[in-house]
Structures are given as structure tokens and as C-alpha cells.
C-alpha positions as CSV (number, residue, x, y, z in Angstrom):
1,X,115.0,29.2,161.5
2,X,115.8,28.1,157.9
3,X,113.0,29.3,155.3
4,X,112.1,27.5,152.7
5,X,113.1,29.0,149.3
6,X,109.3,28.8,148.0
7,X,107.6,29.9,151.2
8,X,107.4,33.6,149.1
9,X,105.0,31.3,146.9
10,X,102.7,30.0,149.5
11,X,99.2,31.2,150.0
12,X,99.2,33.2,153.0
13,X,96.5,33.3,156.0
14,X,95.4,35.9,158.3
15,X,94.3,34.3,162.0
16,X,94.1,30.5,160.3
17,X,92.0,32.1,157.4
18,X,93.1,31.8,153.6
19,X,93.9,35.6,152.8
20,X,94.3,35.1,149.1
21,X,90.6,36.2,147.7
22,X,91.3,39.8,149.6
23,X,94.7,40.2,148.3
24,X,93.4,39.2,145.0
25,X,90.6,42.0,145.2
26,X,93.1,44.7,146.8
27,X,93.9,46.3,143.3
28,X,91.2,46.3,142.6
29,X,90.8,49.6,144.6
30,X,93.1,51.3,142.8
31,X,92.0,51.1,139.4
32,X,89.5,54.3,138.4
33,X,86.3,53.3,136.6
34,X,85.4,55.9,134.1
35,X,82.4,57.1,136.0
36,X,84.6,57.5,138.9
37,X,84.1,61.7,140.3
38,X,88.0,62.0,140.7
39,X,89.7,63.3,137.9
40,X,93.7,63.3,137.8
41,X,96.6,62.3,136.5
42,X,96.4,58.1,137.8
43,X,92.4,57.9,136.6
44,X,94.1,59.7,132.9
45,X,97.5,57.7,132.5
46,X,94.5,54.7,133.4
47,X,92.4,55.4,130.8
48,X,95.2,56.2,128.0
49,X,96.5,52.8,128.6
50,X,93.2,51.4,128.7
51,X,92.1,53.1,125.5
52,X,95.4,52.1,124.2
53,X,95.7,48.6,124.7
54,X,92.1,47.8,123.5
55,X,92.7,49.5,120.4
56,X,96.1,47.0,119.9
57,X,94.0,44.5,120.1
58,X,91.1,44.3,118.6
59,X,92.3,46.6,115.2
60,X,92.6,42.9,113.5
61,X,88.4,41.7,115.1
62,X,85.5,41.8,113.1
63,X,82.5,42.6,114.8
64,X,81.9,39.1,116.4
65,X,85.5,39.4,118.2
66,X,85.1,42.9,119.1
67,X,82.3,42.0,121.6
68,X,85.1,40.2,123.9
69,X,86.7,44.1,124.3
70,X,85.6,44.4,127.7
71,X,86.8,40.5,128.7
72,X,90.3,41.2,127.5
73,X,90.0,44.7,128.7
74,X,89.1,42.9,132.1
75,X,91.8,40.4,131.8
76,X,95.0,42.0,131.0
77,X,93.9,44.3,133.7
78,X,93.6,41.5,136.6
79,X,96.8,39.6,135.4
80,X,99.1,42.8,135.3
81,X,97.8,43.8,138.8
82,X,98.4,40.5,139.9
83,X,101.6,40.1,138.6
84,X,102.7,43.6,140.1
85,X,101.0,42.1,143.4
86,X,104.0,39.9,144.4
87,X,106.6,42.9,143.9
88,X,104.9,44.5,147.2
89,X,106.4,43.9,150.8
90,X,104.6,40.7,152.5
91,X,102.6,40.7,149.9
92,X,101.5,37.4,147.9
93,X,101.8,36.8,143.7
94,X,98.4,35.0,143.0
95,X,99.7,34.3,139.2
96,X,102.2,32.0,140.6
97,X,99.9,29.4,141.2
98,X,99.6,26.9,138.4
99,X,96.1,26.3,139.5
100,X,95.3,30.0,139.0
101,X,96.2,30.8,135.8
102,X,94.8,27.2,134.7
103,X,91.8,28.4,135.9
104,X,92.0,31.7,133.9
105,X,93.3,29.6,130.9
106,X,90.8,26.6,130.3
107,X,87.4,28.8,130.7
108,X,88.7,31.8,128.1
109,X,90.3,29.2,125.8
110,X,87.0,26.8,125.5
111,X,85.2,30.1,125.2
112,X,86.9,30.9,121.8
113,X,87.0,27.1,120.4
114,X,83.0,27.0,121.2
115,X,82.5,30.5,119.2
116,X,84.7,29.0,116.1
117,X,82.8,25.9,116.6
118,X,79.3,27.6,116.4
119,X,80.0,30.5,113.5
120,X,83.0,29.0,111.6
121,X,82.1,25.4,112.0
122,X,83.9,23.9,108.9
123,X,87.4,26.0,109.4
124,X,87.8,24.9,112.6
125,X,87.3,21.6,111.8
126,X,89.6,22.0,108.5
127,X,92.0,22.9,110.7
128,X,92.4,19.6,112.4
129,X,93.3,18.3,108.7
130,X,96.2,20.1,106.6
131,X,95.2,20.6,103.1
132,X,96.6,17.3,100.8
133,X,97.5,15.4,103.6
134,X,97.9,11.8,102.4
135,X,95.2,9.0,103.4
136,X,97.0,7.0,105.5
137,X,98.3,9.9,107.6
138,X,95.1,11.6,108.3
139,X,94.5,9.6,111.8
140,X,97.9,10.6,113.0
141,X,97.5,14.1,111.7
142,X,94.0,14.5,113.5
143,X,95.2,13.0,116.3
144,X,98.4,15.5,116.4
145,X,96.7,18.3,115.6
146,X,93.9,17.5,118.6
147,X,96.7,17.4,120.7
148,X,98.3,20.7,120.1
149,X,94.6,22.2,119.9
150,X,94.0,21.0,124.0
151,X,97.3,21.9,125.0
152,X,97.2,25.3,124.5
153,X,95.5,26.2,127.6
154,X,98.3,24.0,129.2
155,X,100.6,26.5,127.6
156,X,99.1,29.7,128.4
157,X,99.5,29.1,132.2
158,X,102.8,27.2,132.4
159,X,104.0,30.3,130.5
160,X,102.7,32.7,133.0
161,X,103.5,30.9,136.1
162,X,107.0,29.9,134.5
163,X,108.2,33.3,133.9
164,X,106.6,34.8,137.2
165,X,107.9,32.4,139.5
166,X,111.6,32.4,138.5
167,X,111.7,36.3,138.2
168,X,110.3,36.1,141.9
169,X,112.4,33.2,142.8
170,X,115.3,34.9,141.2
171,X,114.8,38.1,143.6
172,X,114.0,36.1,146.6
173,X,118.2,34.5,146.1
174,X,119.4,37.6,145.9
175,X,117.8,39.1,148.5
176,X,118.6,36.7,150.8
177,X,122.7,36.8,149.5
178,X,122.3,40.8,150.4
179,X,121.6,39.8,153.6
180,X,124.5,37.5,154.0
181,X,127.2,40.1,152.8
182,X,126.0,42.6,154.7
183,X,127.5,42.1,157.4
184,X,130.8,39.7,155.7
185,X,131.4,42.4,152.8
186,X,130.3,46.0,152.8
187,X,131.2,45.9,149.0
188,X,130.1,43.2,147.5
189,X,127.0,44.0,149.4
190,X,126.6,47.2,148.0
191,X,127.1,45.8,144.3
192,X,124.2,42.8,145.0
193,X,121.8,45.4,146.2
194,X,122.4,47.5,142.9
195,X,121.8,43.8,141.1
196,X,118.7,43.7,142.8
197,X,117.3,47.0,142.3
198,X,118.1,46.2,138.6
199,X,116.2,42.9,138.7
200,X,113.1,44.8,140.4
201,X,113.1,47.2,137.1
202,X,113.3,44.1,135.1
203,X,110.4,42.2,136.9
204,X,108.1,45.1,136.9
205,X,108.6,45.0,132.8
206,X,108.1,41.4,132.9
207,X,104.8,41.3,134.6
208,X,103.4,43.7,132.1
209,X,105.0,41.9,129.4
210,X,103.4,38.4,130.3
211,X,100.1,39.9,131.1
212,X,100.0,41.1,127.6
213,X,101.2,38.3,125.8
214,X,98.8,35.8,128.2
215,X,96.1,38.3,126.9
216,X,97.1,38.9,123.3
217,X,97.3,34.6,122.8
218,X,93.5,34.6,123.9
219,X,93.0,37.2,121.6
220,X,94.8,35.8,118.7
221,X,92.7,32.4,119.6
222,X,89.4,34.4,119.3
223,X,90.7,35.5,116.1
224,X,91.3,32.5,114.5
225,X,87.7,31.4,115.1
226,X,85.2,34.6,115.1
């Protein structure tokens, strides 16, 4: 039977039952909270990075952004484990749907534009409006910079889903050209598997990568208006 090339990217079900809320909580379970009894080295290389990646972001917060620490701390957590998710056997990337990560996007974004709203009222504002702009442009420029200000949520998770899905669509063509030479061309075979492994290394990097960067653009957006 011929597969489709995005089945990988469908949401899978378990007896005629959506199965994506359980795969979504499944890593859960692996990450230690700090209360948790068992001490090694996981629950410590955990909490190093943890520790670590807080403190790269909120060293540039004041005290009003600093109280989003555990939000981000929450998010960049779910979104790496997510990303990770999809690199598992018959397993399922959740960050793949658009609708996801818009979801993720619009609530965390409005969150940050309703803070600058409420304690930095006239910046945000200001920044609608570039300093000496000339009378007749200022409609266009309002309008304009409106624009860019509701996209950006837009951005964030096109971004995320962009980059996940053609890493995993990237793998899935290889994978199934491995397949094909294995039994055509020992060789070639051989060469495409070490290709793949390669692009496994790489994809692993990437979902970190893009769940630090989805994370660090709220951050820089909570910034900008705290």
C-alpha cells in the first residue's frame, strides 16, 4: 500500500480514540520536579539546564518580567519535549500542527501586549508611531505597524511548525530511499543510512534550537513591554 508522505504528521488514534493528549503528557513523566525523592545524574543534568536557561533569560527582566520565570521555564520545557517527541519510533510530533503552536502562540503573545498595555501604556502606544514621522504618513504608518504588531504570533508558529516539519519530512524521504536500496544497492544503502543518522543528530539540535528561540521571542516580547 502506497503511504502518504505526511501520514508521519497525522494525529494518531488508539481503538478510534484521538491519542494525542496522552502522547502530549508522556514526557511529562520523565522530567524530575525538584521535590522529586530520586536523586541522580538525569534529575541533576535537569536541573543544571533548568537553572541555566532561566538565568539566560531573564538576566535582561526587571522585576515585573521576572514573574513570568516559571511560564517560560514551563514553555521551553513542553516545546523541546515535544519537539524530541516526533524523533521516537511510532511516535507522533505534536509541534507540527499549525493549530498547536497557534495555540501556544496567540495566548502568550496577547499576554505580553496586555502587560505593556496596562504598565507601559504610552510606549506601547508610541511604538505604533515612529518618532518624526510626517503627517500625511501617520495612517499608513499606524496601520503598518498594527500589522506587524498582530502578526507576530502568526510568526512564532509558522516558524516552529516550518522548521519541524521539513526536518521530519526530510527524514521520513530518506528513510524511505534506505529502504528502496536495500535491497537494489548494498552501498549506496549503506552511505544513505549514514546520511540519516547524520540528519537524526541534526534534528535533535534543531528541536532544542527552535524551542529556545520560540521561547526566547516571547521573552524578548515581554521585555519590550514590562
Amino acid at each position: 500500500m502506497n503511504e502518504n508522505l505526511f501520514t508521519p504528521f497525522s494525529a494518531p488514534t488508539i481503538l478510534n480514540q484521538p491519542a494525542t493528549i496522552p502522547i502530549i503528557l508522556f514526557p511529562t513523566l520523565l522530567i524530575l520536579t525538584p521535590k522529586h525523592p530520586i536523586n541522580n545524574r538525569l534529575a541533576t543534568i535537569q536541573q543544571n539546564l533548568t537553572r541555566f536557561t532561566l538565568k539566560q533569560m531573564m538576566m535582561t527582566h526587571n522585576a515585573k518580567g521576572q514573574t513570568w520565570s516559571l511560564m517560560l521555564t514551563s514553555l521551553i520545557t513542553f516545546t523541546a519535549t515535544t519537539n524530541l517527541l516526533g524523533l521516537m519510533p511510532y511516535s507522533f510530533t505534536p509541534t507540527t500542527q499549525l493549530s498547536m503552536n497557534l495555540a501556544m502562540a496567540i495566548p502568550l503573545w496577547a499576554g505580553t501586549v496586555m502587560v505593556g498595555l496596562r504598565f507601559k501604556t504610552k510606549n506601547s502606544l508610541a511604538h505604533l508611531l515612529p518618532q518624526g514621522t510626517p503627517t500625511p504618513l501617520i495612517p499608513m504608518l499606524v496601520a503598518i505597524e498594527t500589522i506587524s504588531l498582530l502578526i507576530q504570533p502568526v510568526a512564532l508558529a509558522v516558524r516552529l511548525t516550518a522548521n519541524i516539519t521539513a526536518g521530519h519530512l526530510l527524514m521520513h524521504l530518506i528513510g524511505n530511499t534506505v529502504l528502496a536500496l536495500s535491497t537494489t544497492n548494498l552501498s549506496m544503502a549503506l552511505l544513505a543510512s549514514t546520511l540519516l543518522v547524520l540528519l537524526t543528530i541534526l534534528e535533535i539540535a534543531v528541536a532544542l534550537i527552535q524551542a529556545y528561540v520560540f521561547t526566547l521571542l516571547i521573552s524578548l516580547y515581554l521585555r519590550n513591554n514590562t
